[in-house]
C-alpha positions in Angstrom: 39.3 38.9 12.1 42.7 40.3 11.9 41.6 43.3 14.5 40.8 40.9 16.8 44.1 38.6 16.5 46.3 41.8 16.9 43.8 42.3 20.1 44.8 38.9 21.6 49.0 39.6 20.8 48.4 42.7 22.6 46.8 40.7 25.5 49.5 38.4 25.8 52.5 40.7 25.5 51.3 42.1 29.2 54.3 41.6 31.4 52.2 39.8 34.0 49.9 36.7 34.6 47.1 39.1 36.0 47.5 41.4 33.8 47.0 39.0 30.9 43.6 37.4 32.7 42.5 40.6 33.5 42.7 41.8 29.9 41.0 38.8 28.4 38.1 39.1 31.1 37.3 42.9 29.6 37.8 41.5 25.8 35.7 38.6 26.7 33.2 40.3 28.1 31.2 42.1 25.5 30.9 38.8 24.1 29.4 36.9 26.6 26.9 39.5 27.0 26.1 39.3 23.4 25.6 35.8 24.0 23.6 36.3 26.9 21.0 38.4 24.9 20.5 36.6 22.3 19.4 33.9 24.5 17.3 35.9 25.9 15.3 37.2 23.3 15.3 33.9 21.4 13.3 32.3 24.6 11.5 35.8 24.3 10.8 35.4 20.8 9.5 32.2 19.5 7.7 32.6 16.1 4.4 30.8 15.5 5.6 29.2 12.1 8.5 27.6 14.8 6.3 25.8 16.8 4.1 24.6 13.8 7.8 23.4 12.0 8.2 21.1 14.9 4.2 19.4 14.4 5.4 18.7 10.6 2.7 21.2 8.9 1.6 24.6 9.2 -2.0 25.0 9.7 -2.8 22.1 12.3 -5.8 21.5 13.9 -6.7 23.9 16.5 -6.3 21.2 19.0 -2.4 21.7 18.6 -2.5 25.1 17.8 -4.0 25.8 21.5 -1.5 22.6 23.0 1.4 25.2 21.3 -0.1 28.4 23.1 -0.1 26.6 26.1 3.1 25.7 26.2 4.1 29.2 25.8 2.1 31.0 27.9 3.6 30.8 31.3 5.6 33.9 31.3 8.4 34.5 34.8 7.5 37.7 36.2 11.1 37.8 38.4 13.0 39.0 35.8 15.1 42.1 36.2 15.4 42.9 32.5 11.6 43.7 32.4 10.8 40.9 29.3 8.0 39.1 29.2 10.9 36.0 29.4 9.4 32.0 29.5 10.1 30.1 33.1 12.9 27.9 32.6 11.4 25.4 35.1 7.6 25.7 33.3 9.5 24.6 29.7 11.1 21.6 31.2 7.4 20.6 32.6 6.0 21.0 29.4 8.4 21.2 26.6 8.0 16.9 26.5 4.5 16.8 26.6 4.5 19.1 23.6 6.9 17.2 21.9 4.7 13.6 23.2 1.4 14.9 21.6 2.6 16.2 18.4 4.6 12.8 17.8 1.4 11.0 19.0 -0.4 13.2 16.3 1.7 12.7 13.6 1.7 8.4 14.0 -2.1 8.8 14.1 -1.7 10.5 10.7 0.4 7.7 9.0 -1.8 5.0 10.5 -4.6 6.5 8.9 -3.1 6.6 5.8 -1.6 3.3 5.4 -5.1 2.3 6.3 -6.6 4.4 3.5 -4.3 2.8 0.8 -4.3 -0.8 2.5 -7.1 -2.2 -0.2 -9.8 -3.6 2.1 -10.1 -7.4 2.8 -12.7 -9.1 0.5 -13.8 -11.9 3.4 -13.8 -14.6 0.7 -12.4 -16.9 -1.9 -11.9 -15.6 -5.3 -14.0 -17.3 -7.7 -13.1 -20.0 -10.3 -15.0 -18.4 -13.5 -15.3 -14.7 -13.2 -18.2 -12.7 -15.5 -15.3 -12.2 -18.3 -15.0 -15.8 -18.4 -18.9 -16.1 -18.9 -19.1 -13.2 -21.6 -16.4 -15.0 -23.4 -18.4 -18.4 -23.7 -21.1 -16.7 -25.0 -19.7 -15.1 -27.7 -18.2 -19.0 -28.8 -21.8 -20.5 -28.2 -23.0 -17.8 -30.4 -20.1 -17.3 -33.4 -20.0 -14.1 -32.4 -16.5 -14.0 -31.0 -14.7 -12.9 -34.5 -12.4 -16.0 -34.8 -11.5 -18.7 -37.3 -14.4 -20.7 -38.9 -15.4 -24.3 -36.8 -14.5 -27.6 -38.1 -17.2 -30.3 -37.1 -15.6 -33.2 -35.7 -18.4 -34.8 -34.2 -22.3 -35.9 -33.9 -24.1 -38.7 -32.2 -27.2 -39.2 -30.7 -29.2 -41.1 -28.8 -33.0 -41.6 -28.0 -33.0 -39.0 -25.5 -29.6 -37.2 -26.1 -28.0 -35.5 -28.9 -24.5 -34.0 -28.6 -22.4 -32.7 -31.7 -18.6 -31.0 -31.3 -16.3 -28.7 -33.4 -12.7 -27.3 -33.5 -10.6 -24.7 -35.0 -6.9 -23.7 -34.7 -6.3 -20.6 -33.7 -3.8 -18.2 -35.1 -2.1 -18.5 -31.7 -2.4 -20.5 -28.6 -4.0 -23.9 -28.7 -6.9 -25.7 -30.7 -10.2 -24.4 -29.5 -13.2 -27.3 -29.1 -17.2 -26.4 -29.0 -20.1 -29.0 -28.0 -23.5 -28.2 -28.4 -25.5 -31.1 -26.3 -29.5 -31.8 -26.1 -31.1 -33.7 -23.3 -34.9 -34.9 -23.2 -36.3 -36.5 -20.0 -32.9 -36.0 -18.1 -31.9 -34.9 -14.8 -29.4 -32.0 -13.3 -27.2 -35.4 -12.2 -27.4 -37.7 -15.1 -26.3 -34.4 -17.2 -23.1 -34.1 -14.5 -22.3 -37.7 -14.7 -22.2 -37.5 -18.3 -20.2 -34.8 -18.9 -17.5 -35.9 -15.9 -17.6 -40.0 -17.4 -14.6 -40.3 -20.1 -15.0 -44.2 -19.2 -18.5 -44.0 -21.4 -16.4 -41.2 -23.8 -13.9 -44.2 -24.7 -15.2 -47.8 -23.9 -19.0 -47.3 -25.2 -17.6 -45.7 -28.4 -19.0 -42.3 -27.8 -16.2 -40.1 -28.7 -14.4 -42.6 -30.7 -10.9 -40.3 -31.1 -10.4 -40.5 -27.5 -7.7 -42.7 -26.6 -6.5 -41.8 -23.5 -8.0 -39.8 -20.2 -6.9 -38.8 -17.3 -7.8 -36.9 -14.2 -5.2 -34.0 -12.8 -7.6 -32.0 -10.5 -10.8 -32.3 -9.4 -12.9 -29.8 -6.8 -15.3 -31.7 -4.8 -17.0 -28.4 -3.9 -17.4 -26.6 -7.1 -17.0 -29.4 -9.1 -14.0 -28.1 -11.1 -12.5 -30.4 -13.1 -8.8 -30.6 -15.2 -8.4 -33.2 -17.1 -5.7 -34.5 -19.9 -7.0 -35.9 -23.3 -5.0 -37.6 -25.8 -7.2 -37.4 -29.2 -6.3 -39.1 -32.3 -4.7 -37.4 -35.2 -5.8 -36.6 -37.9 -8.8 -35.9 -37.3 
């Protein structure tokens, strides 16, 4: 660096205007011709690993690998250093559509895989009562769900009905209530109506803790029902 500073004081200490251009053309030289060459072989030379840089991922498809060679393959044969040197006018045609179809290939990629992690649309409601919730209610019809003993809290009857009930307190969460019912002679409807009429529950004496019902939601389809009870206490 400091060869070349003294080079320039030198240059300007020339006693004339021409003779200080004409000095900087000869220093300036050498280095535009360095320039010049290393254009030229870097237009020359373009390493594969390069072109596969610009696609995102080496080893492509061999769709891009022959778009790449294409693009590369049109060699100018005017050239009077004798290199196999690229046409600057064949680049600019095709350097875009290179660029165009490995951008294009590369959305297509990401599409793909935000499609493959997307989880795929089920088409339909989500059930009310799941299997777990059916696997559970067997275990409490059949004691077999490792919880606190049952308290029996009621059992009627009538000439073609039985129904008896229990409850036990959990060691968290709220009481827990189980029914075991019997019909005889009885239909799939007279068994719904029962089961959704707290009128009968409270006025005909059935359930004779109940003191107060009340509705909150009610699915005419599945025939979901949630309702509030206030029970007398103590049991």
């Amino acid at each position: 660096m400091a060869l070349i500073l003294d080079a320039l004081v030198e240059i300007l200490r020339q006693p004339t205007a021409a003779g200080v251009v004409s000095e900087l053309m000869l220093f300036c030289g050498p280095l535009w011709v360095a320039v010049l060459v290393g254009l030229l072989v870097g237009w020359a030379w373009r390493p594969r690993w390069a072109a596969l840089l610009v696609g995102g991922e080496e080893g492509r498809s061999d769709g891009n690998n022959s778009q790449l060679q294409s693009c590369s393959s049109e060699v100018s044969e005017g050239s009077g250093l004798g290199l196999g040197l690229p046409s600057l006018h064949s680049l600019k045609a095709q350097l875009p559509s290179c660029i165009t179809y490995l951008i294009s290939e590369e959305r297509t990629e990401k599409v793909e895989d935000v499609l493959a992690l997307s989880p795929p649309d089920e088409g339909g409601e989500r059930l009310a009562v799941t299997t777990e919730d059916l696997e559970y209610l067997s275990q409490l019809v059949e004691l077999t769900d490792g919880g606190p003993a049952w308290q029996q809290m009621m059992d009627r009857s009538l000439p073609n009905m039985s129904y008896q009930a229990w409850q036990r307190d959990r060691e968290s969460g709220p009481p827990q209530y189980r029914s075991r019912s019997v019909f005889e002679d009885a239909t799939p409807d007279i068994v719904r109506d029962f089961f959704w009429d707290d009128e009968f529950r409270m006025k005909g004496k059935w359930d004779d803790m109940l003191i107060h019902h009340r509705t909150l939601e009610e699915c005419q389809k599945t025939g979901t029902m949630i309702v509030h009870w206030v029970r007398k206490f103590p049991f």
